[in-house]
C-alpha positions as CSV (number, residue, x, y, z in Angstrom):
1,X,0.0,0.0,0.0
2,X,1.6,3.3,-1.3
3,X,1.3,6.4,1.3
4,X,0.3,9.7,0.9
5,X,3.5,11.2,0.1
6,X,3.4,8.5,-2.9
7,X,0.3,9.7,-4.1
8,X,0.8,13.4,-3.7
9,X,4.3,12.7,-6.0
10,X,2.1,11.6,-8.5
11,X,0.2,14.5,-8.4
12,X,3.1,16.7,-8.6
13,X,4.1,15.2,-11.8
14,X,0.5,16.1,-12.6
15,X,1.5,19.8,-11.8
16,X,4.5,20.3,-13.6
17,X,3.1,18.9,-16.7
18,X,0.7,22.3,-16.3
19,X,4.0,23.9,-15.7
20,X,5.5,23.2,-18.5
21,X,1.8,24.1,-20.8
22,X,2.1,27.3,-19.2
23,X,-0.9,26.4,-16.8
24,X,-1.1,27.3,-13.0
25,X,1.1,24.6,-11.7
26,X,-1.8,22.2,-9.5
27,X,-1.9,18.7,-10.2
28,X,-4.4,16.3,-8.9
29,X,-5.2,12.4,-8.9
30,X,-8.0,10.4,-7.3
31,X,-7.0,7.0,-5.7
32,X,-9.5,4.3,-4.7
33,X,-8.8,1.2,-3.2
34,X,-4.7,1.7,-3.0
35,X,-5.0,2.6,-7.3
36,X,-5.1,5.9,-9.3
37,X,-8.3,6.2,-11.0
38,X,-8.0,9.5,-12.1
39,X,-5.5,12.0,-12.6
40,X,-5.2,15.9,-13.8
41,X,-4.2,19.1,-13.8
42,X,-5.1,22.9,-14.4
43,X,-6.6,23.3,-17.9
44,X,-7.5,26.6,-17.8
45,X,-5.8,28.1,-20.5
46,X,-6.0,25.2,-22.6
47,X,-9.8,24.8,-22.9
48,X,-10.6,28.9,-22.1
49,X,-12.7,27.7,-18.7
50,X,-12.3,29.6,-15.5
51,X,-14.0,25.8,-14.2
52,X,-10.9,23.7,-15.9
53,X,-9.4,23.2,-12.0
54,X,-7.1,20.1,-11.7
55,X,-9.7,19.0,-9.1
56,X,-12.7,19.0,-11.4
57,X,-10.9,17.4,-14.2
58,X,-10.0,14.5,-11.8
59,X,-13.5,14.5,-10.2
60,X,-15.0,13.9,-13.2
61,X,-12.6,11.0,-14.4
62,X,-13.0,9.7,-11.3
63,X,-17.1,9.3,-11.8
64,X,-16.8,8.3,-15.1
65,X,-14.3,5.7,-14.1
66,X,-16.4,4.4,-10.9
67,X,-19.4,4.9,-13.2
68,X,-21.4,7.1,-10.7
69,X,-21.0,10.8,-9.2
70,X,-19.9,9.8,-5.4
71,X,-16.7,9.2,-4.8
72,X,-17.0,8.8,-0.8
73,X,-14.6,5.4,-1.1
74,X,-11.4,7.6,-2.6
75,X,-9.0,9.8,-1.6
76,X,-7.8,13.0,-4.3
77,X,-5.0,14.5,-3.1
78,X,-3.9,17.8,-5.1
79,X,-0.8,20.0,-4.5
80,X,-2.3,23.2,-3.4
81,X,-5.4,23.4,-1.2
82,X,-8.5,23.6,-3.1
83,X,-10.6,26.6,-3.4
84,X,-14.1,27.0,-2.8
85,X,-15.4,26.2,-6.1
86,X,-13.1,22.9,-6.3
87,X,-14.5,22.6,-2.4
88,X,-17.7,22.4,-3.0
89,X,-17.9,20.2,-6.1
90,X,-15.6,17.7,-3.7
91,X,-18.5,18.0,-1.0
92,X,-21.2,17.4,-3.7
93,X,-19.0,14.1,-4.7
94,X,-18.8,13.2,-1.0
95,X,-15.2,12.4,-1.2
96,X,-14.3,10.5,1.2
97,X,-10.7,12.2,2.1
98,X,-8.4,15.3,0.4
99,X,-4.9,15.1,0.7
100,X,-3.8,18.4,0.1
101,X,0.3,20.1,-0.3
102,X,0.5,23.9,0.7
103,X,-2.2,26.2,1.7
104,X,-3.6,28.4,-0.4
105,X,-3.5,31.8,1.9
106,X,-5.8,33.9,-1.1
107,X,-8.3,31.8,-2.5
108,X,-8.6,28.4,-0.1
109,X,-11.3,27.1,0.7
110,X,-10.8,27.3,4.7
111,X,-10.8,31.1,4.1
112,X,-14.1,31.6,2.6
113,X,-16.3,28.2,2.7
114,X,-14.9,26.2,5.2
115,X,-17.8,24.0,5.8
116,X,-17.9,23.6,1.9
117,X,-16.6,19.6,2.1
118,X,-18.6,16.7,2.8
119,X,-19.2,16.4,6.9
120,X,-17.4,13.0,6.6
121,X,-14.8,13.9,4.5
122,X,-11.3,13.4,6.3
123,X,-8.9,16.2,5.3
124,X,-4.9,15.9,5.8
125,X,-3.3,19.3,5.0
126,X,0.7,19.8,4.3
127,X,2.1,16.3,2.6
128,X,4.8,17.7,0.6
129,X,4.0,21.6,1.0
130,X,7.7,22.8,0.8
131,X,7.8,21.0,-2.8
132,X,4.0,22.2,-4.0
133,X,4.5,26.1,-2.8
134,X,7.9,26.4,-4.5
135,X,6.5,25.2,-8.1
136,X,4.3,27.6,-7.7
137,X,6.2,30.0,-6.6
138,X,8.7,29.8,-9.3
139,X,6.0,29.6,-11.4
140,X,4.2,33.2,-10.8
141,X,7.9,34.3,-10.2
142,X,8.7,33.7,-14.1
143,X,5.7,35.4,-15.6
144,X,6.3,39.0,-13.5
């Protein structure tokens, strides 16, 4: 059984594949049952849609994978904490747990909608932040 830091590698990868498509550098995968099910990233820029978030992109391979919209038997972990669009679209999935890297001081969801997950989902905050808030930090660093 891999552990979080495992998982939230993977979705690093994820992230700096956005990186390098000049996206905002946030990768995401869903895991059920100790395998990835879905992965992601930002597609913003890509598909012109302000909704594009690595999380909904991996939410919704995750469903279409499990073949229904409640994913309360996986985990997604994603490199930055999610805001509260991302948030509440993982509360309407009822995920069951979200992994996330480094905090996202702005535009988290613990700022503005902190009730915005599912009351049973499990949250585990800071696997890998150091690694997740420098990507992005180099990554708004090169564009100013």
């Amino acid at each position: 059984m891999a552990d979080d830091n495992f998982y939230m590698k993977q979705a690093l990868a994820e992230a700096r594949e956005a990186y390098r498509e000049g996206e905002i550098p946030i990768g995401a995968v869903v895991v059920c049952k100790d395998r990835i099910i879905a992965r992601s990233h930002n597609l913003t820029e890509l598909l012109h849609d302000v909704t594009a978030h690595a999380e909904m992109q991996a939410i919704t391979a995750a469903a279409v994978h499990l073949g229904g919209k409640y994913l309360a038997d996986c985990t997604l972990y994603v490199t930055v904490e999610p805001c509260t669009m991302c948030a509440g679209a993982l509360g309407w999935a009822q995920v069951g747990r979200v992994v996330y890297g480094a905090p996202d001081e702005k535009r988290g969801y613990k700022r503005f909608a902190p009730m915005a997950l599912h009351p049973r989902t499990q949250v585990t905050a800071g696997i890998m932040a150091e690694e997740c808030a420098a990507l992005m930090k180099s990554f708004f660093e090169e564009r100013r």
